[in-house]
C-alpha positions in Angstrom: -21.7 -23.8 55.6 -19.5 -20.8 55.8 -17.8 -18.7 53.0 -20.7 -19.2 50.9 -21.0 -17.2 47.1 -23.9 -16.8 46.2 -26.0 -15.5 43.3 -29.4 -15.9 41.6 -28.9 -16.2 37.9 -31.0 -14.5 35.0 -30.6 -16.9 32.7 -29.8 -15.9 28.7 -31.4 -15.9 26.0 -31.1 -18.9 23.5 -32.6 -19.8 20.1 -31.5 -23.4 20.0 -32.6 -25.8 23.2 -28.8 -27.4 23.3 -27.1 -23.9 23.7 -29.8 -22.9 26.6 -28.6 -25.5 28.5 -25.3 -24.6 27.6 -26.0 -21.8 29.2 -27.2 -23.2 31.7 -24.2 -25.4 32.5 -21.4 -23.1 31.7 -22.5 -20.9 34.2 -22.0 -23.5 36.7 -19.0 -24.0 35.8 -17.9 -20.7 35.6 -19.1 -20.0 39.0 -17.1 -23.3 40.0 -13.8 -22.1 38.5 -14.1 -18.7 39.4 -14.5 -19.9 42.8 -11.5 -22.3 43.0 -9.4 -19.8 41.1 -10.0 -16.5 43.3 -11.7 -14.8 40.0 -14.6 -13.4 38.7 -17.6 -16.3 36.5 -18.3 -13.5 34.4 -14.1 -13.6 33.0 -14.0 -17.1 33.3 -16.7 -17.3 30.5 -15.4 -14.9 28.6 -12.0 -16.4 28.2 -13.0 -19.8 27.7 -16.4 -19.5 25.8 -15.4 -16.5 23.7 -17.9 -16.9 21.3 -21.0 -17.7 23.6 -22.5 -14.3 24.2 -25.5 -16.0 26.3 -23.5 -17.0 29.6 -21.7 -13.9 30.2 -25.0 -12.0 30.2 -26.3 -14.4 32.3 -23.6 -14.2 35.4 -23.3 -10.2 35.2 -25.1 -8.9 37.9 -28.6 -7.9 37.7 -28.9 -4.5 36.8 -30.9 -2.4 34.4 -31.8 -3.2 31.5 -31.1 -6.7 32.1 -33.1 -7.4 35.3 -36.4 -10.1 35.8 -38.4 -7.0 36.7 -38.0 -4.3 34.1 -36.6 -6.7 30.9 -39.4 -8.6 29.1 -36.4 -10.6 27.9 -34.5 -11.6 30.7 -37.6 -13.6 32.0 -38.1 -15.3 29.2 -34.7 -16.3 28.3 -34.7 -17.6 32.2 -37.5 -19.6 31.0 -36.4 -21.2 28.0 -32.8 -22.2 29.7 -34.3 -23.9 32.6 -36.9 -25.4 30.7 -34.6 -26.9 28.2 -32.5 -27.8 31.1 -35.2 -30.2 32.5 -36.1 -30.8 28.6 -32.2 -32.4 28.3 -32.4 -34.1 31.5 -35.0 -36.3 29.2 -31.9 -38.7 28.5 -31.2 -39.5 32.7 -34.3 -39.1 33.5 -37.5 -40.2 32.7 -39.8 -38.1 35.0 -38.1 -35.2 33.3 -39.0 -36.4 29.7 -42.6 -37.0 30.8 -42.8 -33.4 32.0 -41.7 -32.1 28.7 -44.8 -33.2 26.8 -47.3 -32.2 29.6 -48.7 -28.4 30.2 -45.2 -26.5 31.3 -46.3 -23.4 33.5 -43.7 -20.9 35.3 -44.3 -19.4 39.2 -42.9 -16.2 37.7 -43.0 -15.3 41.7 -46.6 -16.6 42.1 -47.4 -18.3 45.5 -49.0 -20.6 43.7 -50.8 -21.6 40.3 -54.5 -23.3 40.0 -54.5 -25.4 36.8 -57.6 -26.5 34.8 -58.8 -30.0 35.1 -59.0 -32.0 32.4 -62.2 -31.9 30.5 -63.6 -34.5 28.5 -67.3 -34.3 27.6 -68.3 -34.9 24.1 -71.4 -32.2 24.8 -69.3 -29.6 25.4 -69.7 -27.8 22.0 -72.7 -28.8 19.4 -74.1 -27.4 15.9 -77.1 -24.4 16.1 -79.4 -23.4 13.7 -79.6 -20.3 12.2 -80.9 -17.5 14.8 -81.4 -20.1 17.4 -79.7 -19.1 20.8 -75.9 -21.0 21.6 -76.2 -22.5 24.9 -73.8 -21.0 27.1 -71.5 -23.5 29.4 -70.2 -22.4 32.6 -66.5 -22.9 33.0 -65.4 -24.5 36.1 -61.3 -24.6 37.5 -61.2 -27.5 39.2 -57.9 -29.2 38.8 -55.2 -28.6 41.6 -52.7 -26.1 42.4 -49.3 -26.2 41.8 -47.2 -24.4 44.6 -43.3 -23.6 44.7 -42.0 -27.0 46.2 -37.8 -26.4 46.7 -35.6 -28.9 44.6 -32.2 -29.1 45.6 -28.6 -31.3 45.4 -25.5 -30.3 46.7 -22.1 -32.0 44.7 -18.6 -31.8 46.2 -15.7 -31.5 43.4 -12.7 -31.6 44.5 -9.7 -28.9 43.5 -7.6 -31.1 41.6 -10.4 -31.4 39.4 -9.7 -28.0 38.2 -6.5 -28.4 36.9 -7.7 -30.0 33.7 -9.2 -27.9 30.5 -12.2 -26.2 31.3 -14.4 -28.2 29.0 -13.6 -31.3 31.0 -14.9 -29.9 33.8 -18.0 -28.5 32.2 -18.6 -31.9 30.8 -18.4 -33.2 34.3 -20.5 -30.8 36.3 -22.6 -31.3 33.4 -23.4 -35.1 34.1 -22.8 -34.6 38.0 -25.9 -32.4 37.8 -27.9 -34.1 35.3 -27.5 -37.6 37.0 -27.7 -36.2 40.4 -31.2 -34.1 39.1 -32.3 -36.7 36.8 -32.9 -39.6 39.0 -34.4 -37.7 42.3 -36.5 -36.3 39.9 -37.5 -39.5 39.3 -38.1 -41.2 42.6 -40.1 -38.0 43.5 -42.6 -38.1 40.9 -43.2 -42.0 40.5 -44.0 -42.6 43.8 -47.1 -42.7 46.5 -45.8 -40.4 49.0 -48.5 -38.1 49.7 -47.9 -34.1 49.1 -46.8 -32.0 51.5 -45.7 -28.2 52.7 -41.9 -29.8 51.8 -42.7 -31.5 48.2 -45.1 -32.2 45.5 -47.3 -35.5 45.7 -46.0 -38.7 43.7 -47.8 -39.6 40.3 -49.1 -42.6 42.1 -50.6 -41.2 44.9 -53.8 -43.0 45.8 -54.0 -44.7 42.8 -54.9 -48.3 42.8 -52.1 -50.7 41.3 -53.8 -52.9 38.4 -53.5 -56.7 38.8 -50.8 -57.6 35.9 -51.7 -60.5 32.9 -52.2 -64.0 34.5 -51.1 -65.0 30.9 -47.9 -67.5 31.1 -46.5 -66.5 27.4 -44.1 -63.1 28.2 -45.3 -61.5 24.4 -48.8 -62.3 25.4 -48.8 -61.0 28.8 -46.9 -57.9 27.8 -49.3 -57.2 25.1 -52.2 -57.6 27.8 -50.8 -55.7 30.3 -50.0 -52.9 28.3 -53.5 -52.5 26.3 -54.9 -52.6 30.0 -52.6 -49.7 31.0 -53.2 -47.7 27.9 -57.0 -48.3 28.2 -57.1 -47.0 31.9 -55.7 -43.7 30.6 -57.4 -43.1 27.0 -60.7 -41.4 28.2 -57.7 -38.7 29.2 -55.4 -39.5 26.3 -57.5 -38.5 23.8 -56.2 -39.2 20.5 -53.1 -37.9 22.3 -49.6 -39.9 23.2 -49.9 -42.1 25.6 -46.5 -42.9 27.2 -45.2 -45.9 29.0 -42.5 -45.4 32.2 -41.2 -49.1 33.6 -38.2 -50.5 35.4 -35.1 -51.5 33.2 -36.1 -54.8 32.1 -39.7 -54.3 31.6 -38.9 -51.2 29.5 -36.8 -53.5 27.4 -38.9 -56.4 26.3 -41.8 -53.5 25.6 -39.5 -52.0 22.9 -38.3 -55.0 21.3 -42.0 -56.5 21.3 -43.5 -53.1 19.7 -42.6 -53.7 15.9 -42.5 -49.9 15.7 -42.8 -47.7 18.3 -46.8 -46.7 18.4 -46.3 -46.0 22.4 -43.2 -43.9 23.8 -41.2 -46.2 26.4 -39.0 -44.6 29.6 -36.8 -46.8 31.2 -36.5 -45.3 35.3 -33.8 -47.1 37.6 -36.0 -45.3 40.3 -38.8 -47.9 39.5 -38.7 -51.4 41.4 -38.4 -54.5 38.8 -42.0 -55.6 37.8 -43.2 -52.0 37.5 -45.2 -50.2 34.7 -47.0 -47.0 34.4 -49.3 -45.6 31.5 -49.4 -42.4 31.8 -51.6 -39.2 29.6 -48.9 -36.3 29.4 -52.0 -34.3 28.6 -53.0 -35.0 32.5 -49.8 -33.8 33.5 -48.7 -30.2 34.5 -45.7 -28.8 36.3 -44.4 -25.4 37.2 -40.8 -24.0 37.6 -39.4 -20.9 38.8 -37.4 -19.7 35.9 -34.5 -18.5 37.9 -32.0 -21.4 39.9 -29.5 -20.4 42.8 -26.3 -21.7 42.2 -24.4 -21.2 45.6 -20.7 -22.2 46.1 -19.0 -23.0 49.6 -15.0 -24.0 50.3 -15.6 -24.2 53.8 -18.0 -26.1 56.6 -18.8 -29.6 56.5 -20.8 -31.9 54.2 -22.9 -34.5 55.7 -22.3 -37.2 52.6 -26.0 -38.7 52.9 -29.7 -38.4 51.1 -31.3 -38.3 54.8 -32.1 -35.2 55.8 -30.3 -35.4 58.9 -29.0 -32.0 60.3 -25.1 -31.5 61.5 -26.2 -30.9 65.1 -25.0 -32.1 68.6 -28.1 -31.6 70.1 -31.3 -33.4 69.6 -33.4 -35.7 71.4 -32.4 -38.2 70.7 -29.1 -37.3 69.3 -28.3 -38.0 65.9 -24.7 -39.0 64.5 -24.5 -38.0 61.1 -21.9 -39.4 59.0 -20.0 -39.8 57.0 -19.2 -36.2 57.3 -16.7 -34.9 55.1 -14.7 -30.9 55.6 -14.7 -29.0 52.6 -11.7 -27.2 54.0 -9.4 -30.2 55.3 -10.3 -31.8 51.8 -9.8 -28.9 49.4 -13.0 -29.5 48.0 -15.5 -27.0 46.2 -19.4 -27.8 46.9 -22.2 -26.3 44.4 -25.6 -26.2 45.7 -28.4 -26.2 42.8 -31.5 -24.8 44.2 -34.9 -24.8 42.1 -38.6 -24.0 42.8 -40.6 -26.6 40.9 -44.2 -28.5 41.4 -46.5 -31.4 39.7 -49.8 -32.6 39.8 -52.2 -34.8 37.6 -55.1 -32.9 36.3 -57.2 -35.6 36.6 -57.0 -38.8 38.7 -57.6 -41.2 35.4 -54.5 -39.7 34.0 -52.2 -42.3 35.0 -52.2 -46.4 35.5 -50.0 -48.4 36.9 -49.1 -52.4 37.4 -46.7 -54.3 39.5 -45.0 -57.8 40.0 -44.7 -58.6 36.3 -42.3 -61.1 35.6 -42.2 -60.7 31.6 
């Protein structure tokens, strides 16, 4: 696409998780409005957000003292408004919730980040007796490494749109992004594609599907195929959480069969009916680069599609991508959302999974 805005955003700093993505959000927005109204993000917030000192500082350009290299603070108020980002997605999106309660690391420009397996051995650590030597254990790294994997979603909005208030439009941009994020997120993570150099492996990748409860009562078959899950995953558990992802229905009849509940529940529309995972948070760690791109474009064309197929007359053999829609014969604003983010199990055992179950 031509005509394309772009900056890379040092995010604020935030006491309170709802205002850092606030942050987050308003300066899409702004950068949306600004764009559609030939003005500057930075004014836009400033006249509609007047008492939000966090997104202003955010959309100024980078320069000193407030830059990622020479401010201890800018980095870490990038941090905590991306992080809470993905920590609200939690409501549309369940992979994002699961990520929340397992080890959270940051690229902070690193090529790439080897994370500890998980280790579980009850001889780790023992008593001594007094003068007696301590036996000394060597420490080994051998869990995997988490490298920069680009995340991204491009949504149209049309001008009109901007004639409202701009707190409708935040509160649209905001679900645009956190539906659009949420549930990719999802299908990404709880699946069995394999990693690659173009995304992080699924959760479920070579791991063995259980057989689900032969049981014919639903409450009885629940019960067994969820002690089953749970018990595949406590060695890594710990007397930690163990949490519980499933399709729609299934997450359904486990909430109202759990007389209080011991074992958090996600519901994922990404998930085929009949599925259910168990998985150790402990066993999960991710990685994201604290800073997003948020790019605006009023001009090319948008090929309206999840494939990934490219706007191009020549190929072999030639691809018609469609349905194609102009951003300039339209009148339509596209933001791009652009993140660096990874996953990985630390250990294999960390995660359980059924499917076919018909309570």
């Amino acid at each position: 696409m031509s005509n394309i805005i772009s900056r890379r955003l040092p995010l604020a700093t935030d006491r309170f998780r709802h205002r850092a993505c606030n942050t987050f959000m308003r300066a899409a927005t702004a950068t949306l409005v600004a764009a559609a109204n030939n003005s500057f993000s930075a004014a836009v917030a400033k006249q509609h957000w007047a008492d939000d000192i966090d997104t202003p500082l955010l959309l100024k350009a980078a320069t000193s003292p407030a830059t990622m290299s020479s401010s201890t603070w800018a980095g870490s108020l990038a941090s905590t408004a991306v992080a809470d980002l993905i920590s609200v997605m939690g409501g549309a999106s369940a992979s994002a919730a699961l990520l929340a309660q397992g080890l959270e690391l940051e690229f902070d420009g690193a090529n790439g980040i080897v994370v500890p397996g998980v280790t579980a051995d009850p001889n780790a650590a023992g008593f001594v007796g007094e003068a007696a030597p301590i036996p000394g254990r060597a420490l080994t790294v051998d869990g995997p490494t988490l490298a920069p994997r680009k995340f991204a979603v491009i949504n149209p909005f049309t001008r009109e749109l901007f004639d409202h208030s701009t707190p409708t439009v935040e509160a649209i941009v905001r679900t645009f992004l956190l539906e659009s994020l949420g549930l990719a997120t999802d299908a990404a993570m709880f699946s069995n594609t394999a990693g690659s150099s173009i995304r992080p492996p699924g959760l479920l990748q070579g791991v063995s599907p259980l057989t689900p409860s032969a049981l014919s009562t639903p409450a009885d078959a629940t019960v067994a195929d969820m002690s089953a899950l749970a018990s595949a995953v406590a060695a890594v558990a710990g007397n930690g959480q163990i949490v519980f992802v499933a399709s729609p229905k299934q997450a359904v009849a486990m909430r109202l069969r759990q007389t209080r509940e011991v074992y958090p529940v996600l519901a994922s529309a990404a998930l085929a009916a009949g599925v259910v995972i168990a998985v150790a948070p402990n066993g999960v760690a991710s990685a994201i680069d604290p800073v997003p791109r948020f790019e605006i474009a009023s001009e090319g064309a948008l090929h309206m599609d999840d494939a990934a197929v490219q706007l191009s007359a020549i190929g072999t053999p030639n691809v018609v991508a469609a349905p194609i829609r102009s951003l300039f014969q339209t009148d339509t604003l596209a933001l791009r959302v652009i993140l660096q983010v990874s996953w990985a199990l630390r250990s294999s055992s960390a995660i359980a999974w059924t499917s076919g179950v018909t309570w």
